[in-house]
N, C-alpha and C positions, 0 to 999 in steps of 0.2 A: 535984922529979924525977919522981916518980908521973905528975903531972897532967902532964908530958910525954912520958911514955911510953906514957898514955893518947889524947894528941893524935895521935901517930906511929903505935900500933898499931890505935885503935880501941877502941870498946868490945865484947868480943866476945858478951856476952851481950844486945847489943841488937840485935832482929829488922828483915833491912833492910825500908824503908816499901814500902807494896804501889802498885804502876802505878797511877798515875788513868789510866783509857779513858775518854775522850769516846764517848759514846754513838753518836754517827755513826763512830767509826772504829772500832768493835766488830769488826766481819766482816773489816778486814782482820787486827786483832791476831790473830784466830780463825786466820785463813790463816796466818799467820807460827807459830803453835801448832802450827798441823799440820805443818807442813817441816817446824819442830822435831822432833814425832813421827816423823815419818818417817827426819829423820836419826840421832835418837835409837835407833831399832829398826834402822836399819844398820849404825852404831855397834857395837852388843849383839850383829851378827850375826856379825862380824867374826872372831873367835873360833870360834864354833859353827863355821862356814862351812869354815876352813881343819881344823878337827877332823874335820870329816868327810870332807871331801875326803879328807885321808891317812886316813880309814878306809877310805876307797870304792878308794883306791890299796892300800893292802895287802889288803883282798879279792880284786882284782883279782890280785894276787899268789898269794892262795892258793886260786882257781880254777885256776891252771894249777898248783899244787901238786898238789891233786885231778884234774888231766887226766892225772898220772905214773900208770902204775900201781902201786900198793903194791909193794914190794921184798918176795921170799921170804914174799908170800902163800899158795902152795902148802905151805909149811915151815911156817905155823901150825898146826901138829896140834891145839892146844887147840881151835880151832873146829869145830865142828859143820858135817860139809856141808850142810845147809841155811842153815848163817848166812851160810857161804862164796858160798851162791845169790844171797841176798840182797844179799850186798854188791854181787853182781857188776851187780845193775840200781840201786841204791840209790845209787850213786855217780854214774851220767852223771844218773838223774833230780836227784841236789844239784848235779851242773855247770848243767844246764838251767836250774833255778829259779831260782842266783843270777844267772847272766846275763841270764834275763827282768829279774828286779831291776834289772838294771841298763842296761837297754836304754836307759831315760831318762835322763842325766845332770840333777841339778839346777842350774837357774839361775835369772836373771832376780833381778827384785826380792825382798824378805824373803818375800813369802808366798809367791811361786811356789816360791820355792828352798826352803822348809820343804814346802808339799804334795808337791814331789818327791820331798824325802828322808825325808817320812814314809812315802809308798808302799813307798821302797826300804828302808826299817829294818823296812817290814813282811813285806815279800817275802822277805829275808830270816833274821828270824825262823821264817817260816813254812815256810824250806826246811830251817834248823838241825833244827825239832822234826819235821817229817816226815821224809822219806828220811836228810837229814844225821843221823840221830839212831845208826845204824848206823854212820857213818862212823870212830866215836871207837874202833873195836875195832883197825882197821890205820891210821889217822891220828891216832896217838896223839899229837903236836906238833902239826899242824895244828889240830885239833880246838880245841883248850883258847886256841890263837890265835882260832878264830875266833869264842869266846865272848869275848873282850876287843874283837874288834873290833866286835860288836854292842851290847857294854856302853859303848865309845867312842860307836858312834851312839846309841844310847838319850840319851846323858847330851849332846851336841851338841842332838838334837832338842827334848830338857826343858829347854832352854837355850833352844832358837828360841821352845817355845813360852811361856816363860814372858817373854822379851821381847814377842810378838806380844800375851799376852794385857795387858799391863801399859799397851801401845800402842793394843789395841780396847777400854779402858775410861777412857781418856784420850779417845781420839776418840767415845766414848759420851756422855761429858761434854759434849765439844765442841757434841757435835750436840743436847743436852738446850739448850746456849745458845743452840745457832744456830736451835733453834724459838721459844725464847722472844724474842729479838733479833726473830724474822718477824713475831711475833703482837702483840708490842710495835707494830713498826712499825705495824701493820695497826690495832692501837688507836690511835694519835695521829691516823690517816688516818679513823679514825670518829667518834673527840672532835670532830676539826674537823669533818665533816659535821655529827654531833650538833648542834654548838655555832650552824654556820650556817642550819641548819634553825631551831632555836631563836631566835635572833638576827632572821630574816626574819617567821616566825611574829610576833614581839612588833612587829617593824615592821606587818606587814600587818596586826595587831589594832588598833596605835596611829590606821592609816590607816580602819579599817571605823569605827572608833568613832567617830572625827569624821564620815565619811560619815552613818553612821544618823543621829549628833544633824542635821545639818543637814538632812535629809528628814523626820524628825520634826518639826522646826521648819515646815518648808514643808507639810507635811501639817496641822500642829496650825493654819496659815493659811488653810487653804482652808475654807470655809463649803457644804456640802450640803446644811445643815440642811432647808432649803425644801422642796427638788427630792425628797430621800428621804422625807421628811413626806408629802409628795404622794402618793408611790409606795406607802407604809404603808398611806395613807386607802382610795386602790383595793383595795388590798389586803384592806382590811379590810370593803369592802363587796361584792365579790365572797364574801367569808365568808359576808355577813350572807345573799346571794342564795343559798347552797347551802342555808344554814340554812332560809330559806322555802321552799327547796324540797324540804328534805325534812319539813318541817309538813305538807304535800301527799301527801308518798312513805310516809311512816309512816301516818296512819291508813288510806290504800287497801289498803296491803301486808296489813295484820290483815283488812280487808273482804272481800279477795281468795283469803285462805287457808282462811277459813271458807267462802264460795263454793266453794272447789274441794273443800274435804272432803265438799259436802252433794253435787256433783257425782258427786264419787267413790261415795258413796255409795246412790245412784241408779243408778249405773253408767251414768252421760251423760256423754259426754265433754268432756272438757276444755282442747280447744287451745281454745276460743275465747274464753279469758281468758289466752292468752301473752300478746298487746301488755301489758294490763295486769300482768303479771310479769314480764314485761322491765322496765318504767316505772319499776315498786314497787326492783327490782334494783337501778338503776342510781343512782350516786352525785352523778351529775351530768346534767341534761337533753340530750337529741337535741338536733342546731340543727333538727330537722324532728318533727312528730308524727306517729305511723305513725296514717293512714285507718283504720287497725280499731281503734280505739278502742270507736265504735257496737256492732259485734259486742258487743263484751264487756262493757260497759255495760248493754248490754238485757239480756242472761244475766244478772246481776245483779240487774236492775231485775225481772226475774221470779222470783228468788227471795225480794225483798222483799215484792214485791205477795203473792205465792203465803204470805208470814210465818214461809217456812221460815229464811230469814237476818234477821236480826234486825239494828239498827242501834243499836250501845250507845251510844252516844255524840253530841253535838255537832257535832264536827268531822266524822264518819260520816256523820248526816244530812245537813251541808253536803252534802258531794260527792258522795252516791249519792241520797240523797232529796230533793234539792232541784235534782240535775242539774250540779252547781257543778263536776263533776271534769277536763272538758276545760277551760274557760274557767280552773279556777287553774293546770288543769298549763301552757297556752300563755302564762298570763300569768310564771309563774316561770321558765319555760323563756326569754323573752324579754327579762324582765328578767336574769336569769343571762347571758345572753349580749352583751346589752347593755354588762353592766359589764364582761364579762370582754375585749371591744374594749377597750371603755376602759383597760383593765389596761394590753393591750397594745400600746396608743399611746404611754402612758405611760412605760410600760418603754423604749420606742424613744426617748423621749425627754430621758431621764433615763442612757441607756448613751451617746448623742451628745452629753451635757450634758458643754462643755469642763472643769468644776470636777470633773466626777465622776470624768471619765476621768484626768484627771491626780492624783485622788486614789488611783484605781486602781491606777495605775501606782507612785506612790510606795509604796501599801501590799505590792504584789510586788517592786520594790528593795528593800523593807524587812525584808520575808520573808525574799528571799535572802540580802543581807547577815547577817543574824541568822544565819542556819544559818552559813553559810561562817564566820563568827565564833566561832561553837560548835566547827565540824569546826576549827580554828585553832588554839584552846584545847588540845583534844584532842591533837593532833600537837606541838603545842607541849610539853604536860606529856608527852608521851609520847618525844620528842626529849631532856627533862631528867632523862628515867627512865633512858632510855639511857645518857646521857653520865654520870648517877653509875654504873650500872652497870660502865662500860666503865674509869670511873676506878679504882673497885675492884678489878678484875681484874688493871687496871695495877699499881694496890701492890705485890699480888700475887705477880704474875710478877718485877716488878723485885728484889721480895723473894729469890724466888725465882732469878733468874739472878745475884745478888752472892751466894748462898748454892753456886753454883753454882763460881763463881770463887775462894769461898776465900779464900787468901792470893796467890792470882796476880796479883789486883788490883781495883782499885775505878772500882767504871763513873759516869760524870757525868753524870748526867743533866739534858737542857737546860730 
């Protein structure tokens, strides 16, 4: 008998199950939420609305109550003729106020109809406590009505607003979901870029790496050895030419600085040992030998005959005392030049050389590819930094928007 009384009534202590929302049909349940509020706050107005109305009707009433003039006001002897002054402007100034008051009737939707009648339960008020405040001496019935009828709208308006506020925290709600719903979206629309950037990245990595190896391959094929060998050896004897020339450049350089000291010292001057200090200078030979050479050789050679310059050395004697200094500097200067043609015939021939240049070439495909495969990497893990960040957030916020919902229901996420 129970167990069908149970079938027929129900169980009442069990809570009904909360809506599954599919995730894409979020925004509209959110709209059907809102009409609800909104019907809901009409609803709740329904009451308030007609309370005030017939308050706003019996004021209106006892405005023209207040247009009478008091009965056997001159027979109040109790009053003081100044109160009697007072009343006498005290009373159109409280006709004037509440009729401002009421200049506006409210209507329209719940909030307009609440801002209007809160203006008018202020206006109101604000005529009761000023001018009206006299009134209560010769409106001794009026008076004490028209504290009930403002106590009616008070208690209407705390009615509006505690509908309104109950409805702007519903819809506070709403709209805490309908950001998170946006931002939701906005993540799924960034996972999928994340994920396809990611996705193309491991492609375009998979596709470089076969590249390199097979240029690697083609590269590790080709044989330069000869041809760069060749280019070394020039190389290497163009060295050896600067070397011998400056076996030449060095001890004149010391021969010539002594000379010019003993010059200087004499106070005889001393260009005519520039050519040879330009000579001694320079790192590598003229293609031409400057003519004045002689000058400044003899200038020398009469400091030796004369025993003021002295010749320490070997290599010294050679080229000043034995005359040897033009014949080695034309001979190194010739030889230097010589090879250093040859250099660059060499070079000319070795940058035309088919094997070189396509070794060339492979080794900047190879270059490039490498970086681009680096900057790939990069974007790549930087593409999977995003999408777990972005997944995180997601948790998050979904956390976040079913916490939001409550018991209203439960979102499915796809």
């Amino acid at each position: 008998m129970l167990s069908r009384l149970r079938a027929l009534l129900g169980r009442p202590d069990m809570p009904p199950e909360a809506e599954v929302i599919p995730f894409s049909s979020l925004l509209s349940w959110l709209d059907e939420q809102e009409n609800e509020i909104t019907s809901r706050i009409a609803g709740k107005f329904t009451a308030p609305i007609t309370e005030f109305d017939l308050a706003i009707t019996s004021l209106e009433e006892l405005i023209h109550a207040f247009e009478e003039e008091p009965e056997n006001l001159e027979d109040e002897i109790m009053l003081h003729p100044k109160v009697k002054s007072v009343l006498k402007t005290a009373r159109p100034q409280t006709i004037r106020s509440l009729r401002q008051a009421l200049e506006k009737k409210p209507s329209g939707d719940p909030k307009e109809y609440y801002t209007a009648a809160t203006d008018i339960l202020k206006g109101v008020i604000a005529a009761a406590k000023g001018p009206g405040k006299y009134l209560h001496l010769v409106y001794k019935e009026e008076m004490p009505q028209m504290r009930r009828i403002i106590k009616e709208m008070g208690r209407a308006v705390n009615d509006m607003t505690a509908a309104l506020s109950a409805g702007t925290q519903e819809r506070e709600r709403i709209g805490e979901i309908r950001s998170r719903y946006q931002r939701l979206e906005e993540i799924g629309r960034l996972v999928g870029e994340a994920v396809d950037r990611s996705q193309s990245g491991q492609e375009r990595e998979a596709s470089l790496i076969k590249d390199i190896e097979r240029a690697e391959e083609e590269l590790s094929a080709i044989s330069t050895v000869l041809v760069k060998e060749k280019l070394s050896s020039a190389e290497r004897d163009l060295e050896v030419a600067i070397q011998s020339y400056a076996q030449v450049r060095a001890p004149a350089a010391g021969v010539i600085r002594r000379a010019e000291k003993l010059l200087k010292h004499h106070k005889s001057p001393t260009g005519a040992l520039r050519p040879l200090q330009d000579l001694s200078e320079r790192q590598v030979p003229d293609k031409e030998i400057s003519p004045d050479l002689e000058p400044a050789l003899q200038t020398i050679r009469s400091l030796v005959t004369s025993g003021e310059l002295q010749l320490k050395n070997r290599e010294e004697q050679q080229l000043f005392g034995e005359g040897n200094l033009e014949e080695q500097v034309k001979a190194a200067s010739a030889g230097y030049w010589r090879l250093e043609e040859q250099l660059r015939q060499i070079r000319e021939e070795v940058e035309s050389d088919p094997a070189v240049r396509e070794e060339k070439r492979l080794v900047q495909e190879l270059d490039q590819m490498k970086k681009e495969l680096s900057g790939i990497g990069s974007a790549a893990a930087t593409a999977e930094e995003e999408r777990g960040r972005l997944l995180e957030e997601q948790g998050r916020l979904r956390d976040e928007l079913q916490e939001l919902l409550g018991n209203s229901g439960n979102v499915e996420f796809s």
